[in-house]
TORKOLPA-254809 format. One record per residue: x, y, z of N, C-alpha, C in turn; residue in three letters. Coordinates in nm, 4 decimals, m for minus. Layout:
<recs>
+----------+----------+----------+----------+----------+----------+----------+----------+----------+------+
|      n.X |      n.Y |      n.Z |     ca.X |     ca.Y |     ca.Z |      c.X |      c.Y |      c.Z | resn |
+----------+----------+----------+----------+----------+----------+----------+----------+----------+------+
|        X |        Y |        Z |        X |        Y |        Z |        X |        Y |        Z |  ALA |
...
+----------+----------+----------+----------+----------+----------+----------+----------+----------+------+
</recs>
This chain:
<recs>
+----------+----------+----------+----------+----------+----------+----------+----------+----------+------+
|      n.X |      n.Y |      n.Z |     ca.X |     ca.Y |     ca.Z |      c.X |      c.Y |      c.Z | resn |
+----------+----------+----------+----------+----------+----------+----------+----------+----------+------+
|   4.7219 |  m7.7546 |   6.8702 |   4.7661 |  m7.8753 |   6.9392 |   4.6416 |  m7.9587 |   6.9718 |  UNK |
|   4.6132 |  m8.0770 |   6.9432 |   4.5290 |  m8.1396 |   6.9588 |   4.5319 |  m8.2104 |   7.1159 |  UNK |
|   4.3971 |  m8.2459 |   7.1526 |   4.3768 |  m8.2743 |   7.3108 |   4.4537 |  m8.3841 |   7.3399 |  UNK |
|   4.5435 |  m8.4870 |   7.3052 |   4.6179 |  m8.5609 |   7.3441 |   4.7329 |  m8.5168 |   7.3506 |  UNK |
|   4.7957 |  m8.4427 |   7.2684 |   4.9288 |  m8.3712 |   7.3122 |   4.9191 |  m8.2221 |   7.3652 |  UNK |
|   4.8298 |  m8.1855 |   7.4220 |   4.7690 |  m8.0982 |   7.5487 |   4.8094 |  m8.1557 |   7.6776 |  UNK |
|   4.7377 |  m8.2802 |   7.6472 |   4.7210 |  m8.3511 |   7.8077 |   4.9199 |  m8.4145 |   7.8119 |  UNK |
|   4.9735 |  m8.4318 |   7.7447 |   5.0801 |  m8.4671 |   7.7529 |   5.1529 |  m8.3026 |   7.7720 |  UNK |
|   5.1328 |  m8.2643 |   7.7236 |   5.2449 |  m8.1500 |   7.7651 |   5.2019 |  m8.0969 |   7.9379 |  UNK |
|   5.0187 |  m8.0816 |   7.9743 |   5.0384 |  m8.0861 |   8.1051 |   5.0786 |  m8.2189 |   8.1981 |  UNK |
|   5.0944 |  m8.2807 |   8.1589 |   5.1733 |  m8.4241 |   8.2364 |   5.3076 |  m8.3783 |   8.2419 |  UNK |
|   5.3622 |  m8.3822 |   8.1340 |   5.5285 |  m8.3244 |   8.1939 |   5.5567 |  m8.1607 |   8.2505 |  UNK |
|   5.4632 |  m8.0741 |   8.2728 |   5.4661 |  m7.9534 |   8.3507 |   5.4132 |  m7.9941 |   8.5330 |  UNK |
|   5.2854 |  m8.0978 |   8.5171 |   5.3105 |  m8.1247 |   8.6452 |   5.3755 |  m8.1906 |   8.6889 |  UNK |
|   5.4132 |  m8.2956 |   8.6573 |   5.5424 |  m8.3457 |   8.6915 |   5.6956 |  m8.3163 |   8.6855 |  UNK |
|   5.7074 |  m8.1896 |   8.6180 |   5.8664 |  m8.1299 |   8.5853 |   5.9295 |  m8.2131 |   8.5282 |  UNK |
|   5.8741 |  m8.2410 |   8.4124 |   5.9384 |  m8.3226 |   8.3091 |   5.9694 |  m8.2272 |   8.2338 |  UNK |
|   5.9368 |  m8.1172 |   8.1990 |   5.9316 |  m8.0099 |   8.0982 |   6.0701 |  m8.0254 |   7.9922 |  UNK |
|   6.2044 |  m8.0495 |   8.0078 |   6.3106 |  m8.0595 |   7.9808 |   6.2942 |  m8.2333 |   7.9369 |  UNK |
|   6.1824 |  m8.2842 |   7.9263 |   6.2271 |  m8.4641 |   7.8817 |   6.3432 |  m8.5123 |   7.9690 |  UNK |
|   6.3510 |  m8.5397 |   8.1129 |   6.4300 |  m8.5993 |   8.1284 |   6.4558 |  m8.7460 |   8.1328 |  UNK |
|   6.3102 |  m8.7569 |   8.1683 |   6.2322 |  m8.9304 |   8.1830 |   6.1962 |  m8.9963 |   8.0633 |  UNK |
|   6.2293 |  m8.9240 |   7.9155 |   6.1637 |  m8.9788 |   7.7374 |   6.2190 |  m9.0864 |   7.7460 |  UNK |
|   6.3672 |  m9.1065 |   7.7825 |   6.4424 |  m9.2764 |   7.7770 |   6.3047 |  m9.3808 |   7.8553 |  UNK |
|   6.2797 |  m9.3450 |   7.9593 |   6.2371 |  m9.4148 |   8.0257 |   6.0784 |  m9.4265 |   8.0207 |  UNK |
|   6.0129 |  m9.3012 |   7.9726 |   5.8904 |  m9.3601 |   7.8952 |   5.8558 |  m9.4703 |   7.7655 |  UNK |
|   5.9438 |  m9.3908 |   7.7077 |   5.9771 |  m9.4788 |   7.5724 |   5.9746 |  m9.5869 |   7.5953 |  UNK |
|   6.0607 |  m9.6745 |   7.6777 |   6.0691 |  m9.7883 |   7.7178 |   5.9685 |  m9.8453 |   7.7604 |  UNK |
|   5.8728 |  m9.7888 |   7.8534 |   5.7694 |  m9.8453 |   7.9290 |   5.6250 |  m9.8235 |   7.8486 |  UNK |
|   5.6055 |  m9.7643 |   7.7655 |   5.5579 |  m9.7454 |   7.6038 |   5.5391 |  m9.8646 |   7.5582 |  UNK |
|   5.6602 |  m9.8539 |   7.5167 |   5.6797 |  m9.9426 |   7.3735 |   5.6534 | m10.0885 |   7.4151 |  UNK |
|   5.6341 | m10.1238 |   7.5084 |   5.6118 | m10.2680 |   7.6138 |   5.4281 | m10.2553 |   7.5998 |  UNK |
|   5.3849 | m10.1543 |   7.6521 |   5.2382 | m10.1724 |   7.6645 |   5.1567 | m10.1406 |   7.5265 |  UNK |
|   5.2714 | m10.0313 |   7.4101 |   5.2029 | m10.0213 |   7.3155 |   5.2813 | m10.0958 |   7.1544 |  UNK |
|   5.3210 | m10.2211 |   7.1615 |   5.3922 | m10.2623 |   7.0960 |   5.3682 | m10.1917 |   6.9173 |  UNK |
|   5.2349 | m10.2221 |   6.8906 |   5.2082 | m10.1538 |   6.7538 |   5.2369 | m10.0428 |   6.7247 |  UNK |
|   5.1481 |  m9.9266 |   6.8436 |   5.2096 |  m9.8137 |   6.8008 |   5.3851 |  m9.8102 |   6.7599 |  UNK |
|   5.4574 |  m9.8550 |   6.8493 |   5.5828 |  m9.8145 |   6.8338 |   5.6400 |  m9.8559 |   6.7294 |  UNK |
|   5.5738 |  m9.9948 |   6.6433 |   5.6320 | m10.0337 |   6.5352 |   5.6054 |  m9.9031 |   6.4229 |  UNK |
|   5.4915 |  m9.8939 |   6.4140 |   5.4151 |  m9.7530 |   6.3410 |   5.5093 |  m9.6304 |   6.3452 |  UNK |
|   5.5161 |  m9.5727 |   6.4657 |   5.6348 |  m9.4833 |   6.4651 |   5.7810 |  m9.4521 |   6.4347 |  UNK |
|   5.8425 |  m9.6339 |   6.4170 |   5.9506 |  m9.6366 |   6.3848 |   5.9665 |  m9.6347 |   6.2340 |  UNK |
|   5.8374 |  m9.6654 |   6.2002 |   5.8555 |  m9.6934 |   6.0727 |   5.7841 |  m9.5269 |   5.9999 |  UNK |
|   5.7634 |  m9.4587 |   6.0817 |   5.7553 |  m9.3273 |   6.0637 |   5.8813 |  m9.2627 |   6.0456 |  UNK |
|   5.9524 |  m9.2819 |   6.1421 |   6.0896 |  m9.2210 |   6.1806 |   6.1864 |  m9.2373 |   6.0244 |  UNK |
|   6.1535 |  m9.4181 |   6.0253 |   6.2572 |  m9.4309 |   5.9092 |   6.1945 |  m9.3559 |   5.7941 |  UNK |
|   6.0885 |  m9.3292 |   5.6762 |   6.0373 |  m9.2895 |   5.6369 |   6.0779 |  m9.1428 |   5.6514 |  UNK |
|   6.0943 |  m9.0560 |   5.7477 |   6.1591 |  m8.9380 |   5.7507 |   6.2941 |  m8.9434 |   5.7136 |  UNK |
|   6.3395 |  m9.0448 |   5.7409 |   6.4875 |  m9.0615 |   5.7214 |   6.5802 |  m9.0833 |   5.8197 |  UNK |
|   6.5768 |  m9.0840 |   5.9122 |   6.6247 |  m9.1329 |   5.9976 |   6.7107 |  m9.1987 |   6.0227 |  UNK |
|   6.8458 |  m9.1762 |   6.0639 |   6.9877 |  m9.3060 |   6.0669 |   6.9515 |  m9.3331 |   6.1584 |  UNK |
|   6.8851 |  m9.3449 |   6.2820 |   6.8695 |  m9.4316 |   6.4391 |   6.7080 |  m9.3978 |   6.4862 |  UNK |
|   6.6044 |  m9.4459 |   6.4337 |   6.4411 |  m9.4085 |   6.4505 |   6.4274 |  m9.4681 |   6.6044 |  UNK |
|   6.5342 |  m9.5320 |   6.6687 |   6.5320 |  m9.5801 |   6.7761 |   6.5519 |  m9.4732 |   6.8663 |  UNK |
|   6.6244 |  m9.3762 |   6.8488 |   6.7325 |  m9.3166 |   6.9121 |   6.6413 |  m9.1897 |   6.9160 |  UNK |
|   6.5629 |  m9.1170 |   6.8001 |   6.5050 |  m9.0402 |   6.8093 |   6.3196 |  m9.0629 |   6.8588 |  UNK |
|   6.2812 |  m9.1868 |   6.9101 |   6.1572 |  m9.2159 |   6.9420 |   6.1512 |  m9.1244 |   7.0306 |  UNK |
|   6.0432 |  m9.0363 |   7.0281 |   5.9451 |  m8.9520 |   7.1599 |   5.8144 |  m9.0451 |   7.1700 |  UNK |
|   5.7495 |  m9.0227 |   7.3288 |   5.6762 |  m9.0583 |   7.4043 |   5.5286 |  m9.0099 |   7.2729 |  UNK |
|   5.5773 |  m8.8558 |   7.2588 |   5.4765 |  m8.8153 |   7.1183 |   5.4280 |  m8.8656 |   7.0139 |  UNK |
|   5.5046 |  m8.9796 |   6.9828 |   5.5351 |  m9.0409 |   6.8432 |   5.4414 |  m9.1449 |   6.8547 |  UNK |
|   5.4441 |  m9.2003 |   6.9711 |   5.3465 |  m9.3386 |   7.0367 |   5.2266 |  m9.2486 |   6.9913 |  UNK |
|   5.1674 |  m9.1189 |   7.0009 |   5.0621 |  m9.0585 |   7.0484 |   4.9745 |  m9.0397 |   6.8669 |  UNK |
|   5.0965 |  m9.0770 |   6.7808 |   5.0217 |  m9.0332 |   6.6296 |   4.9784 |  m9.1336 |   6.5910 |  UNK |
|   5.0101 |  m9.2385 |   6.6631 |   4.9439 |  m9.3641 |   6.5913 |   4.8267 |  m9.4419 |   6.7893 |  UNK |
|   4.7758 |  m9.3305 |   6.8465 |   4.7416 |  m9.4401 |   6.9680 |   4.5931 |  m9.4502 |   6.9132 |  UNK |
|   4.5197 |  m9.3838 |   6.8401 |   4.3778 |  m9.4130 |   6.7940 |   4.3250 |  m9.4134 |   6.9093 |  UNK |
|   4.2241 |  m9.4972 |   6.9576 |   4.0924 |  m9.5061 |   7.0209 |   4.2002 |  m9.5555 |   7.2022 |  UNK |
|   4.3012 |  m9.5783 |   7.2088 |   4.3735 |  m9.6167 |   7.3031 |   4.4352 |  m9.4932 |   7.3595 |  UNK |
|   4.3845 |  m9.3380 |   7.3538 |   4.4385 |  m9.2225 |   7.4039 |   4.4246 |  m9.2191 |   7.5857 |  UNK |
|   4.3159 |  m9.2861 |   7.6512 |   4.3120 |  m9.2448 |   7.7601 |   4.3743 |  m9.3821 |   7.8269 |  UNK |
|   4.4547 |  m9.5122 |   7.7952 |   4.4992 |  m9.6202 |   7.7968 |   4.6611 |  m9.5860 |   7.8008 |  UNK |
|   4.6614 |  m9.4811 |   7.6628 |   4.7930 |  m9.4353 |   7.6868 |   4.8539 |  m9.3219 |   7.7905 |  UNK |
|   4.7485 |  m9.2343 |   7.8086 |   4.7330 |  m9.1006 |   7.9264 |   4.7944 |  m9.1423 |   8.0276 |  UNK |
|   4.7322 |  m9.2704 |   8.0852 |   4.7161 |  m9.3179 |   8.2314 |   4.8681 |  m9.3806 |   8.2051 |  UNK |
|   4.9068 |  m9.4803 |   8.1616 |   5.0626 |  m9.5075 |   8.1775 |   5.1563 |  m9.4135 |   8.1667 |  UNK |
|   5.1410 |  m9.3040 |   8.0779 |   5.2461 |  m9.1797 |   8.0755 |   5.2648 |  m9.1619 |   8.2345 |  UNK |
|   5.1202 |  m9.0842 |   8.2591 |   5.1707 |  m9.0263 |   8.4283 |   5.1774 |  m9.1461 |   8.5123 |  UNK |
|   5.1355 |  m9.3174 |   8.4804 |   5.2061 |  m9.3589 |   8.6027 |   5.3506 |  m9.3790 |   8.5855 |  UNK |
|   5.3896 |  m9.3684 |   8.4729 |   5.5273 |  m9.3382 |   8.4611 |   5.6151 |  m9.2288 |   8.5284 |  UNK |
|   5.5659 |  m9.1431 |   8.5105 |   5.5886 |  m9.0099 |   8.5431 |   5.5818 |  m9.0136 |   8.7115 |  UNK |
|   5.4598 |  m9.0402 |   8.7725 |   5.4453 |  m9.0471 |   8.9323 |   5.5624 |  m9.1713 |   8.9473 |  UNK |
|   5.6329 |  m9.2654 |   8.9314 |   5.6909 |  m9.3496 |   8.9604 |   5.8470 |  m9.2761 |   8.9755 |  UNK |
|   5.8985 |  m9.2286 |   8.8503 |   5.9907 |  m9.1701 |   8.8202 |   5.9849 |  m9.0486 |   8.9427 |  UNK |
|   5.9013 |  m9.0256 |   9.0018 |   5.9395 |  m8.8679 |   9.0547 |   5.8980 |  m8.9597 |   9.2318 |  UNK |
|   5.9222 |  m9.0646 |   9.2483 |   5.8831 |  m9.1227 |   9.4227 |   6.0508 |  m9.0828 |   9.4736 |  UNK |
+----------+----------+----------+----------+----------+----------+----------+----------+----------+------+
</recs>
């Protein structure tokens, strides 16, 4: 597992995300701050094949295309995450 989806899997253990309950709602708040990545990923998704690349977007998916923007993306995950859990 590489150090960006490390630091994401301990983000949703400290926060008890563990089960994705908040992915709708990252996703969303994502795809706003990381517009490219998410185009990248969708067009990953479809490329797998995908009937709804919308439907199956993970927070992860942002993470294969964030390049040099990993600790840009870090910091919005968990303020996502600290927001979701006030």
């Amino acid at each position: 597992m590489t150090d960006i989806y490390k630091k994401i899997t301990d983000l949703n253990s400290r926060y008890g995300n563990e089960s994705s309950e908040f992915e709708e709602d990252l996703v969303e708040h994502l795809k706003k701050k990381f517009p490219n990545q998410y185009k990248l990923s969708l067009e990953d998704l479809k490329n797998d094949g995908s009937d709804d690349p919308e439907m199956e977007m993970t927070p992860s998916r942002f993470a294969d295309h964030i390049g040099d923007k990993g600790e840009e993306f870090l910091k919005e995950y968990e303020a996502v995450l600290k927001k979701l859990n006030e």
